[in-house]
VOGU-3710 file (C-alpha; in Angstrom, 3 decimals, decimal comma):
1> xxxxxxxxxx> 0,000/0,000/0,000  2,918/2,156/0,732  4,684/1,646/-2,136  1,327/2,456/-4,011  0,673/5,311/-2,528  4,319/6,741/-3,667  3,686/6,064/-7,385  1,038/8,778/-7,719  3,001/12,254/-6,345  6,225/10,126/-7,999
11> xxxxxxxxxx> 4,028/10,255/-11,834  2,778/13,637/-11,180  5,984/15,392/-10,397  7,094/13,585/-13,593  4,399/14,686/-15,769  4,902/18,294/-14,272  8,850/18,195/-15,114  8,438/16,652/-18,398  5,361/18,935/-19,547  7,446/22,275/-18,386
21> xxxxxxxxxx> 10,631/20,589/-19,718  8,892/20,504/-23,034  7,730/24,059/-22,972  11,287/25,133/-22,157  12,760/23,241/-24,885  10,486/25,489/-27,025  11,454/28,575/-25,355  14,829/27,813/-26,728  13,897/26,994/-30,431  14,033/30,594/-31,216
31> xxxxxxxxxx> 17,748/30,538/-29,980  18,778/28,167/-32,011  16,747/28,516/-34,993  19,326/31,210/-36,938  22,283/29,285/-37,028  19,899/26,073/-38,342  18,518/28,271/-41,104  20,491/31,462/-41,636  22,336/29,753/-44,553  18,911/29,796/-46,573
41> xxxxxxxxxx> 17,997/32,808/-45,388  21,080/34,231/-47,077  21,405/32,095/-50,160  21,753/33,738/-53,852  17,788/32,016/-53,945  16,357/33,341/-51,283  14,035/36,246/-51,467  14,795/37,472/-48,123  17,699/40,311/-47,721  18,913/40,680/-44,486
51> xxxxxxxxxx> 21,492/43,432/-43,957  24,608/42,533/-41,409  22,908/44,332/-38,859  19,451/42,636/-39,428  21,346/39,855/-39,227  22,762/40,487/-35,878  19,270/41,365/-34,408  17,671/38,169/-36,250  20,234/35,990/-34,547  19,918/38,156/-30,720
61> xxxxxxxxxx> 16,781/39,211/-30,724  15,449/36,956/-28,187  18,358/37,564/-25,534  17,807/41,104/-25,670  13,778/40,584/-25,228  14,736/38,719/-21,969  16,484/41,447/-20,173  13,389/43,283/-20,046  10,884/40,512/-19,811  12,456/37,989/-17,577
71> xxxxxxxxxx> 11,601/40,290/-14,116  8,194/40,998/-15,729  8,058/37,092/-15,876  9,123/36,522/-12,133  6,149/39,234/-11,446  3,525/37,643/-13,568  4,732/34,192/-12,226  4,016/34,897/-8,441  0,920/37,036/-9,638  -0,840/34,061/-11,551
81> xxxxxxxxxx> 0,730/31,001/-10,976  4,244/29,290/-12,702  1,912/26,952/-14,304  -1,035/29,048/-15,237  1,673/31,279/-16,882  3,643/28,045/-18,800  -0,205/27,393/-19,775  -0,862/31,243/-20,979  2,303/31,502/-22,831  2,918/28,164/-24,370
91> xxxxxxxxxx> -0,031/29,118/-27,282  1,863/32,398/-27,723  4,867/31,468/-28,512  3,627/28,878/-30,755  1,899/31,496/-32,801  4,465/33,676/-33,279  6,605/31,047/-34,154  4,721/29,192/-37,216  3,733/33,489/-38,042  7,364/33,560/-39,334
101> xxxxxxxxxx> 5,749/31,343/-42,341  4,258/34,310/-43,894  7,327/35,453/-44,746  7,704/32,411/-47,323  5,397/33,882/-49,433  5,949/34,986/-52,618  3,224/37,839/-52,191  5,151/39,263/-48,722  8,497/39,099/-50,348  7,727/40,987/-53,419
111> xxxxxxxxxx> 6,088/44,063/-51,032  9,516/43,929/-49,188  7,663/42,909/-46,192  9,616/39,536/-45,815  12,341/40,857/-43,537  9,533/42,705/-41,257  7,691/39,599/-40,508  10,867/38,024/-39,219  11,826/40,553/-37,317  8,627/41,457/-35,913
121> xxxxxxxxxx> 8,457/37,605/-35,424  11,577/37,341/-33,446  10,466/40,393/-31,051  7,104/38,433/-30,386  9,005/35,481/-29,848  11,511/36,998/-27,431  9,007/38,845/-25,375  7,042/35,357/-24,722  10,007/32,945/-24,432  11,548/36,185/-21,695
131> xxxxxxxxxx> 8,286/35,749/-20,212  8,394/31,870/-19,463  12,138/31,307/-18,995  12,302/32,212/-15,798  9,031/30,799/-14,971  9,918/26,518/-15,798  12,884/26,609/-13,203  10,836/27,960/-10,473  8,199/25,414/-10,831  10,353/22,363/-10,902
141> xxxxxxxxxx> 12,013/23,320/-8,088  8,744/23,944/-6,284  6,866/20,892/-7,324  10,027/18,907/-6,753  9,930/17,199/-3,291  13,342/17,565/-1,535  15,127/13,931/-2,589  13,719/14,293/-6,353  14,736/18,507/-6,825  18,428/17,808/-7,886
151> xxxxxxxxxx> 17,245/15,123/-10,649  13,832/16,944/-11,777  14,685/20,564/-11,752  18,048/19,774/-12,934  16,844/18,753/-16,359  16,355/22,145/-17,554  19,465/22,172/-19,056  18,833/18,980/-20,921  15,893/20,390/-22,044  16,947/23,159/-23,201
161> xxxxxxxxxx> 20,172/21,447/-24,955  17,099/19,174/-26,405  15,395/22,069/-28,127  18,948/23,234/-29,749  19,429/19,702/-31,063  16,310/19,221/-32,790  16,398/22,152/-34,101  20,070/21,581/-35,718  18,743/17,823/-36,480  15,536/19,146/-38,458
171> xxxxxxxxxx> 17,041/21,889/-40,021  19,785/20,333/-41,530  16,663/18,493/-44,009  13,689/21,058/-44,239  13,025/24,162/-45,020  13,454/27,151/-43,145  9,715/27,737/-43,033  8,554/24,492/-42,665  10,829/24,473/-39,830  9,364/27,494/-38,075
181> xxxxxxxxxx> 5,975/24,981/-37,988  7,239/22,121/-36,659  9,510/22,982/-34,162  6,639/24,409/-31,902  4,209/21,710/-33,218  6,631/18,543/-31,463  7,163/21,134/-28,345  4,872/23,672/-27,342  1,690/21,796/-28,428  2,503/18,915/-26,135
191> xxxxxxxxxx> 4,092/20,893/-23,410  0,880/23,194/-23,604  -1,332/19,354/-23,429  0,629/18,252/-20,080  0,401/21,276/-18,079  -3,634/20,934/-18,322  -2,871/17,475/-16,623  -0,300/19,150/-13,954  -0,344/20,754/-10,950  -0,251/24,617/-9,608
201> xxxxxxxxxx> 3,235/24,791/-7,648  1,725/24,550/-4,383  4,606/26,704/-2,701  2,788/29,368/-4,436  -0,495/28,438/-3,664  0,774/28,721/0,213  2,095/32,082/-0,601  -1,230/33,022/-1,469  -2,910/32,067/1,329  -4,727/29,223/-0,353
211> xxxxxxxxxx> -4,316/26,643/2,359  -6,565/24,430/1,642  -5,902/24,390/-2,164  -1,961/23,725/-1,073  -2,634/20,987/1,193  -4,685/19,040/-1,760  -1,770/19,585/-4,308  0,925/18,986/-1,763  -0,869/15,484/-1,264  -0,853/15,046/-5,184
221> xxxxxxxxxx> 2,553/15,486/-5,314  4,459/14,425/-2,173  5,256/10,785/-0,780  3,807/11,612/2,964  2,121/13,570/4,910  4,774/14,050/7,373  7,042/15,999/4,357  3,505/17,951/3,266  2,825/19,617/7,329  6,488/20,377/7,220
231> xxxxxxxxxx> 6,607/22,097/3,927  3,297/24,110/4,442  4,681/25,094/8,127  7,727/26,516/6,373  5,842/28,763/3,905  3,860/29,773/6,443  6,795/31,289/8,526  8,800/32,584/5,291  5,749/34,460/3,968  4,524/35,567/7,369
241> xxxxxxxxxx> 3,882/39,146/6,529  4,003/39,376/2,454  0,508/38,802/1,236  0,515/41,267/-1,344  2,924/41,627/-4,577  3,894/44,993/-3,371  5,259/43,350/-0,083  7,366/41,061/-1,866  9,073/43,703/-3,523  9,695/45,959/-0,718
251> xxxxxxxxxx> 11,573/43,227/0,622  13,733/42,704/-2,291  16,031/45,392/-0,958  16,221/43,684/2,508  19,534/42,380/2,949  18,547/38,805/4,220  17,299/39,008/0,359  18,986/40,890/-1,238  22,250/38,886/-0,445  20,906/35,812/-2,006
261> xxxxxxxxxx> 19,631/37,604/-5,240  22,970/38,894/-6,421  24,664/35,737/-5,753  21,813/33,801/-7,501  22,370/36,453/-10,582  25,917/36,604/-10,511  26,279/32,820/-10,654  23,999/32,458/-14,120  25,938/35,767/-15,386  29,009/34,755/-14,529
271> xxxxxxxxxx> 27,913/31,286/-16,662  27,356/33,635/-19,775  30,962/35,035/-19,431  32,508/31,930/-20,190  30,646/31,541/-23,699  27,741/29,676/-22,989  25,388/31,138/-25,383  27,445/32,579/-27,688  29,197/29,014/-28,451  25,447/27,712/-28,397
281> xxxxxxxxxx> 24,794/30,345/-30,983  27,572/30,448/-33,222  28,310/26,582/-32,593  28,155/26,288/-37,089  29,968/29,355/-38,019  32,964/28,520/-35,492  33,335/24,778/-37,427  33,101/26,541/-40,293  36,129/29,382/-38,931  38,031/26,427/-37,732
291> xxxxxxxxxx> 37,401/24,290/-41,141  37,748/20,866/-39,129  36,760/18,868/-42,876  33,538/17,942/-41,686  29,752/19,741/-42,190  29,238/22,757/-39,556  25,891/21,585/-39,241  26,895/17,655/-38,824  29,812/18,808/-36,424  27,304/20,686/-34,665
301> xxxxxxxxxx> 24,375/17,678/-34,144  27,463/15,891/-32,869  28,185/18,525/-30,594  24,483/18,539/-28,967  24,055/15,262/-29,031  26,932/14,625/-26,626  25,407/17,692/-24,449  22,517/16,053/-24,381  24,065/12,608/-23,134  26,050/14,609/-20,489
311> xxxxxxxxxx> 22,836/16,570/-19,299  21,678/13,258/-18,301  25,095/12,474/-16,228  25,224/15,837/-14,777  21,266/14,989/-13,542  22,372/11,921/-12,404  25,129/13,430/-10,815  23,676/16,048/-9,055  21,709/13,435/-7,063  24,894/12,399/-5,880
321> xxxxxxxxxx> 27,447/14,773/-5,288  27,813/18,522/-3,859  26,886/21,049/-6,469  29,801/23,597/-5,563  32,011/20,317/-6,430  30,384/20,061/-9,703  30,097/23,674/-10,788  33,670/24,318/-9,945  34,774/20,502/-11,945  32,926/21,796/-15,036
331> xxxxxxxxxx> 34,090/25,323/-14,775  37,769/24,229/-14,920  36,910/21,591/-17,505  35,254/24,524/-20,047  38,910/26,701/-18,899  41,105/24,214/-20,602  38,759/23,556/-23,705  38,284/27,278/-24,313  42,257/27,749/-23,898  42,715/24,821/-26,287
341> xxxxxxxxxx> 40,717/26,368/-28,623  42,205/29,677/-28,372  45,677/28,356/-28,834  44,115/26,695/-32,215  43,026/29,701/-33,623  46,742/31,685/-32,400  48,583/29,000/-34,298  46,225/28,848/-37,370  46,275/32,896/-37,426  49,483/33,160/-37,167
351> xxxxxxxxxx> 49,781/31,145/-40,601  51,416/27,830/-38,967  50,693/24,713/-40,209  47,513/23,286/-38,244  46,364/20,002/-40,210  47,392/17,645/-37,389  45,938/19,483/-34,952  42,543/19,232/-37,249  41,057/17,437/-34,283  41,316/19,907/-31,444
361> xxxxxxxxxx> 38,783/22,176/-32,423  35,786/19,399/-32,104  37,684/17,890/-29,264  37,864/21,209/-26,986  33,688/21,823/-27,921  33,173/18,323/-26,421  35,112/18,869/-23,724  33,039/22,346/-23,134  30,093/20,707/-23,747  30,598/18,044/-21,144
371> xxxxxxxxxx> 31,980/20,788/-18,455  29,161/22,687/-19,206  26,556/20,271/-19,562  27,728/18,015/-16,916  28,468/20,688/-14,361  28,508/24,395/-15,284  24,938/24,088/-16,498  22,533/22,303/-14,624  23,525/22,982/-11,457  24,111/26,795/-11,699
381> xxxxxxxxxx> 19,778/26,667/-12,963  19,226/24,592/-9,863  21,638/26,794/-7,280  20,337/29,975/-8,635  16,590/28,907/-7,886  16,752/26,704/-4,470  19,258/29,676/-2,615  15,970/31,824/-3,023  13,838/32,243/-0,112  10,293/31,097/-0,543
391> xxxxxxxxxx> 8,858/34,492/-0,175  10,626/36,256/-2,877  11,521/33,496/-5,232  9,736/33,936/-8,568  10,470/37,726/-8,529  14,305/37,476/-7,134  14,605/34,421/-10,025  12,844/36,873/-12,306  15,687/39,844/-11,432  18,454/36,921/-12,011
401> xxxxxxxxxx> 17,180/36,051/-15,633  17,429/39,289/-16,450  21,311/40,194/-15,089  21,847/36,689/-17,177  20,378/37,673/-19,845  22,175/40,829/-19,935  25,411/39,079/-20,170  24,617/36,174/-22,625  23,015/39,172/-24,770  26,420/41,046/-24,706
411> xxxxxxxxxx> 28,050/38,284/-24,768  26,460/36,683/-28,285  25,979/40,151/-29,554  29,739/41,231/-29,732  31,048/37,700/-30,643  31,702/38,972/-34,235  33,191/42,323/-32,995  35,556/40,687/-30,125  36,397/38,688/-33,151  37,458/41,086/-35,463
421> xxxxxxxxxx> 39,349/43,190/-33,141  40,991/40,256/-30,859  41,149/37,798/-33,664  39,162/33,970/-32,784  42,324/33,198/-30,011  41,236/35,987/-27,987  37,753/35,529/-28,343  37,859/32,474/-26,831  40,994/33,235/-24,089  38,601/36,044/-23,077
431> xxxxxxxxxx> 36,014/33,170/-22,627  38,515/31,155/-20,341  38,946/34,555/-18,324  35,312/34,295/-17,594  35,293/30,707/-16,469  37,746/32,118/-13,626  35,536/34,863/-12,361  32,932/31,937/-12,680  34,884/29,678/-10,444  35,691/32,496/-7,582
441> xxxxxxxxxx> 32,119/33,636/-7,324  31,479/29,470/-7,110  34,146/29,061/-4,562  33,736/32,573/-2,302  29,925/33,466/-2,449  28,001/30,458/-3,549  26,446/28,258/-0,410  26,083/24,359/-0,855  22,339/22,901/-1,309  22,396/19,415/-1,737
451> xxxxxxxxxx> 20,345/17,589/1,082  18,540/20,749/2,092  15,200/21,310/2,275  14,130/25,193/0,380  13,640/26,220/3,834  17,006/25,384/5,061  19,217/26,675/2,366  19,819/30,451/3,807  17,280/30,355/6,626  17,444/34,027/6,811
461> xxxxxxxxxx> 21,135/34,175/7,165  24,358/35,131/4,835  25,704/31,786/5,282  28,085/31,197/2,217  30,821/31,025/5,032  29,003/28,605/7,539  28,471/26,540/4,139  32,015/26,620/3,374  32,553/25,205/7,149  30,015/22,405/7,007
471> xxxxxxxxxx> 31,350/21,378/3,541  34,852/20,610/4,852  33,478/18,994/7,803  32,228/16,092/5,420  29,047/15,695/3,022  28,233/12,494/5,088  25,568/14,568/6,728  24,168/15,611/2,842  24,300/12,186/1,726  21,896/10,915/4,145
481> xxxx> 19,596/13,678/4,205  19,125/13,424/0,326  18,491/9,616/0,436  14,832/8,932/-0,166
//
């Protein structure tokens, strides 16, 4: 009977993780959808003309909508619901994405409206995906129960590697417009389908005051009722005093908050400064710099597909082992590729002779990808969302989008300007410079999570020291407390 009654909140917080996984994996479609088509776009056949610059904003557009959006996101999120948002948004973004058909037509491209419809397309799509992004992290980690959080919520980053792949694998055989209708038809339509079957984060519905609604979602999706009392007790005593939106923001700027906001922003910008998106991004065109004898676009899929694999170990991983220890592993991991690479591009620069080393190029993007993927990634998304107190956690992870998205937008915006003045070897030295600020902020500011309950992580105290102290006192402690 016991074990049956653990397969229900078990399924559902599946269903929930999968259904927002899906609708994240379409937020990033629009991300990765210029480097799958921009060669057609700018073929001697097309009827489209994109300038340089329009080419710039096609490819960035998004990352700049989601420095404005992603705080309006965290505000709308605690306002309505995560999932009532995801549920919102999800037919949005699919419309604006399949609009960017229109601009196939013969009709539209003979009025010189073509280019318009894109970019109008890819401001729609920007504002909606800035919207949601910060939105799918907060709900895993809210409808995750404490020993399934560092699998479940940890995903997002496969996800999201998920929605760059297929969107490499199926544009590499249709159309550019064909592919603007299926990518959101295989993710947003489902994703849209399994949030009607999920759950309301019912952290939020305690914030709200809707006890009674909590205690029948907590019992959907947790394994006893021992966990559910203790969870609802803590959101009672963290939100003690915040009913209204307005009182959530006023306490922003209190330093028992404020302290864990900048770290939780620093950490994802400090991800950005290290390449993340901009080697996402530009993933084709630096093959295609680094002329490694294979297809950008094959070299690429390759690429993705091993993210994808290590997403899965990094998931399985965080289960396992300290975060910090993992963030600070992958960090070091993506220092050496991006130094590998940069030493590449000095030598092939510099005229030399670079045919045997025709392998290091794919070989330090792998070994990103897995530092990234297995480390850097995941767990930043996770840390950035559980050191959060309850009260202030869809806004704060709303204000920490947005300093992220400020970087990776600078950061993928300037990658053909830091090129052409610092040549590809410091492009991608200046990357390995910001996997060291990563790794400081990691080692100095960043407090350990694993085996904590939400409740527990800063428990209304700048604790990054006391962390450091309980970490080198042994993570026997950790291990036990995150066994189911």
């Amino acid at each position: 009977m016991r074990l049956a009654a653990l397969e229900g909140p078990g399924v559902n917080q599946i269903v929930a993780a999968v259904s927002s996984g899906l609708a994240f994996a379409g937020v990033m479609t629009p991300w990765a959808f210029p480097s799958a088509v921009l060669g057609q776009l700018s073929g001697e056949r097309s009827g489209i003309h994109l300038t340089r610059s329009q080419e710039d904003w096609f490819m960035n557009l998004p990352l700049f909508m989601l420095i404005p959006g992603s705080v309006l996101g965290g505000a709308l999120a605690e306002l309505l619901g995560p999932r009532t948002l995801l549920l919102l948004l999800s037919p949005l973004l699919t419309a604006v994405m399949m609009a960017m058909h229109v601009a196939s037509y013969q009709e539209v491209q003979e009025a010189g409206m073509a280019e318009v419809v894109l970019l109008a397309s890819r401001v729609l799509q920007g504002a909606s995906a800035a919207l949601m992004s910060p939105t799918v992290s907060v709900y895993l980690c809210e409808v995750s129960e404490m020993r399934y959080r560092g699998t479940l919520a940890s995903l997002v980053d496969a996800w999201a590697t998920f929605g760059f792949l297929l969107t490499y694998v199926a544009g590499s055989y249709l159309a550019w417009h064909t592919l603007a209708l299926v990518l959101p038809a295989c993710l947003l339509i489902p994703a849209f389908l399994g949030l009607l079957a999920s759950q309301e984060s019912p952290l939020w519905l305690a914030r709200k005051g809707e006890e009674k609604e909590a205690l029948r979602v907590f019992e959907k999706l947790r394994g006893s009722s021992e966990e559910v009392m203790k969870e609802l007790d803590s959101v009672r005593a963290a939100t003690q005093g915040y009913s209204t939106c307005w009182d959530t923001a006023k306490a922003l700027v209190r330093k028992p908050n404020l302290m864990p906001i900048v770290v939780s922003m620093f950490l994802l910008q400090a991800k950005e400064f290290s390449g993340n998106n901009a080697v996402l991004i530009y993933m084709p065109q630096i093959f295609q710099l680094a002329g490694v004898g294979m297809r950008p676009s094959t070299s690429s899929i390759v690429v993705m597909a091993t993210r994808l694999g290590c997403n899965f170990v990094g998931s399985a991983l965080l289960h396992r082992l300290p975060r910090k220890h993992l963030m600070l592993v992958g960090a070091a991991l993506n220092a050496a590729a991006t130094s590998a690479l940069g030493s590449f591009f000095f030598f092939q620069g510099r005229g030399d002779d670079v045919s045997l080393l025709s392998w290091l190029p794919m070989a330090s993007l792998v070994a990103y990808t897995a530092g990234m993927s297995v480390g850097v990634g995941p767990a930043s998304w996770l840390v950035a969302a559980e050191i959060l107190p309850h009260r202030i956690r869809n806004l704060g992870f709303g204000i920490g989008v947005t300093g992220y998205s400020l970087a990776s937008f600078l950061v993928s915006m300037t990658f053909e300007h830091v090129r052409g003045a610092w040549g590809s070897c410091g492009l991608f030295w200046s990357y390995t410079a910001g996997c060291v600020v990563y790794v400081l902020h990691v080692f100095l500011c960043v407090p350990e999570t694993r085996g904590r309950s939400l409740a527990e992580i800063w428990d209304g105290r700048s604790n990054a020291a006391a962390t450091r102290s309980e970490c080198e006192t042994g993570s026997a402690g950790e291990a036990v407390g995150a066994r189911p």
